[in-house]
VOMARMAR-400314 format. One record per residue (C-alpha): residue number from 1; x, y, z. Coordinates in Angstrom, 2 decimals. Layout:
! VOMARMAR-400314
r seq:NUM; u:X; v:Y; w:Z
...
END
This chain:
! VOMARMAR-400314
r seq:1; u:5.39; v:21.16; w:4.81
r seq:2; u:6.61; v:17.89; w:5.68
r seq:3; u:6.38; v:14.84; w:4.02
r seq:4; u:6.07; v:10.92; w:5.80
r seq:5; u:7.20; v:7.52; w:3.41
r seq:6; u:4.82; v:5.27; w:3.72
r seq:7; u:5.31; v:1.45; w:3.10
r seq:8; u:1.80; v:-0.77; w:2.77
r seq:9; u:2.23; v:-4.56; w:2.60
r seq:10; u:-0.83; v:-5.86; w:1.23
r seq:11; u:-1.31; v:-9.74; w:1.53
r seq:12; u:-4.09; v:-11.13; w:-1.15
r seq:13; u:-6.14; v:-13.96; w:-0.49
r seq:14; u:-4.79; v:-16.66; w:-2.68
r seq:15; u:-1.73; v:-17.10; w:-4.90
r seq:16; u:-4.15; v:-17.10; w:-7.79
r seq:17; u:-5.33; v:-13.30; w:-7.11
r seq:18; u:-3.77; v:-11.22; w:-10.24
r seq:19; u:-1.46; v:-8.74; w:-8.39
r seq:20; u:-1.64; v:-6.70; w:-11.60
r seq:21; u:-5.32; v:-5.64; w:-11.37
r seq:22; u:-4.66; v:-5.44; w:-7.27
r seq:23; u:-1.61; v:-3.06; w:-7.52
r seq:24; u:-4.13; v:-0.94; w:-9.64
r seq:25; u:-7.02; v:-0.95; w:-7.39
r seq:26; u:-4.31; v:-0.19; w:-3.97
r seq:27; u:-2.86; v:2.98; w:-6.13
r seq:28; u:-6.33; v:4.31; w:-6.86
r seq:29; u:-6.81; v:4.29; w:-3.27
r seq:30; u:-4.09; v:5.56; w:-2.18
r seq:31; u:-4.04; v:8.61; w:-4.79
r seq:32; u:-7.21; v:9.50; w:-3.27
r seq:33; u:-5.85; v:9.63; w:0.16
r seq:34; u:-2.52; v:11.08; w:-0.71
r seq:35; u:-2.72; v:13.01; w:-3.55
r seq:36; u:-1.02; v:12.26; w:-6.94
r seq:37; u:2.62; v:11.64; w:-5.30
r seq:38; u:5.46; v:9.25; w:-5.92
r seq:39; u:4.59; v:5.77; w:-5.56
r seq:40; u:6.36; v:2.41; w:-6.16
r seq:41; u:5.43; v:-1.08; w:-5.81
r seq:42; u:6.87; v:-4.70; w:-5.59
r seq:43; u:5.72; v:-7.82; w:-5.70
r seq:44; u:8.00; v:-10.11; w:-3.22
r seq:45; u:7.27; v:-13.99; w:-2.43
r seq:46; u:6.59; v:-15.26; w:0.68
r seq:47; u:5.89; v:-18.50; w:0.80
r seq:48; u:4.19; v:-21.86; w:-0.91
r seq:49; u:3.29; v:-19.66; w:-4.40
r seq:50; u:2.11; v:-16.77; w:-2.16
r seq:51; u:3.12; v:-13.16; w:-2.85
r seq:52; u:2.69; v:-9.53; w:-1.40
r seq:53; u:2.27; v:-6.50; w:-2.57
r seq:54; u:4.41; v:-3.83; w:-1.40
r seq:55; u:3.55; v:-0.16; w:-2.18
r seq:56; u:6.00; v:2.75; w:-0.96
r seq:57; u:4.24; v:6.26; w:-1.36
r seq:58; u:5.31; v:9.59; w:-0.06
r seq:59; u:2.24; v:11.38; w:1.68
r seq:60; u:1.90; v:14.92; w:3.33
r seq:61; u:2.41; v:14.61; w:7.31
r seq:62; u:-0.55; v:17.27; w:7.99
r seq:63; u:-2.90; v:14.27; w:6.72
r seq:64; u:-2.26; v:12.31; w:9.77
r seq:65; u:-1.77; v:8.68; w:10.25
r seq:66; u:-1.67; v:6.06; w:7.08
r seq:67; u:-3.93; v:3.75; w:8.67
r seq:68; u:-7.26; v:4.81; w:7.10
r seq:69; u:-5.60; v:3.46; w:3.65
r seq:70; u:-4.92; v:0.61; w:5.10
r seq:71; u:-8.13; v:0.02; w:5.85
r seq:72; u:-9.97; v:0.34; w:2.97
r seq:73; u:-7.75; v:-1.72; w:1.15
r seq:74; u:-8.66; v:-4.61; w:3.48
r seq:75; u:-11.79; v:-4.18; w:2.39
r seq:76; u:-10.73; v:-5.08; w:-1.09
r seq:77; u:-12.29; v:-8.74; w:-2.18
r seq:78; u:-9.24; v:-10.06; w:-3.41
r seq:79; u:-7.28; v:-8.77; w:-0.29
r seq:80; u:-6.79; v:-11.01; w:2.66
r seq:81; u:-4.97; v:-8.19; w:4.58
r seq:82; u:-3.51; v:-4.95; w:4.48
r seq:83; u:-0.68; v:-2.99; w:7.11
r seq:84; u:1.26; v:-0.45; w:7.00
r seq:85; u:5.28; v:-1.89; w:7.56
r seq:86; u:6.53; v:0.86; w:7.74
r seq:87; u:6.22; v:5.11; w:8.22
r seq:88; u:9.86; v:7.18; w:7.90
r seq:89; u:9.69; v:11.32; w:7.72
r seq:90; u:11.41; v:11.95; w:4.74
r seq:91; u:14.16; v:14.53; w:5.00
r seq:92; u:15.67; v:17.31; w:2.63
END
C-alpha cells in the first residue's frame, strides 16, 4: 500500500477569521477523507494582516486524487479558498 503527502493551502476570507477554530474544522474534514493519519499544520503570512493555513497530511494512494477535500473545505463559511499545493508519494 502506498501512501501520497498531501499539502492543502487554505486561504480564509478575512484576516479577522480565527485560524484556530478553521484548522479544526479543515482536520475534521480531512480525517474523514483520509483516515486518522499524520497531519500538521501552519499558519504562514501573506500579506496586509492576511494568513493561510497550511495542512500537510499523509493519505492512502488507492483513495485517489486530494481534490474532493479541497472542495469541501471551500465550502467552509469562513474560507475564501482552498487548493491543494502540493501531492509527493511518500517513500520507505
Amino acid at each position: 500500500m502506498a501512501f501520497v503527502i498531501v499539502t492543502l493551502k487554505v486561504m480564509p476570507t478575512s484576516p479577522e477569521t480565527n485560524l484556530e477554530e478553521l484548522e479544526v474544522k479543515v482536520k475534521e474534514e480531512i480525517k474523514s477523507f483520509a483516515g486518522d493519519r499524520k497531519m500538521e499544520s501552519k499558519i504562514e503570512p501573506v500579506a496586509f494582516g492576511l494568513k493561510s493555513l497550511n495542512v500537510t497530511f499523509l493519505m492512502e494512494e488507492s483513495k485517489g486524487s486530494p481534490d474532493p477535500v479541497a472542495e469541501k473545505v471551500s465550502e467552509f463559511e469562513s474560507v475564501n479558498s482552498a487548493e491543494i499545493t502540493d501531492v509527493s508519494r511518500a517513500l520507505g
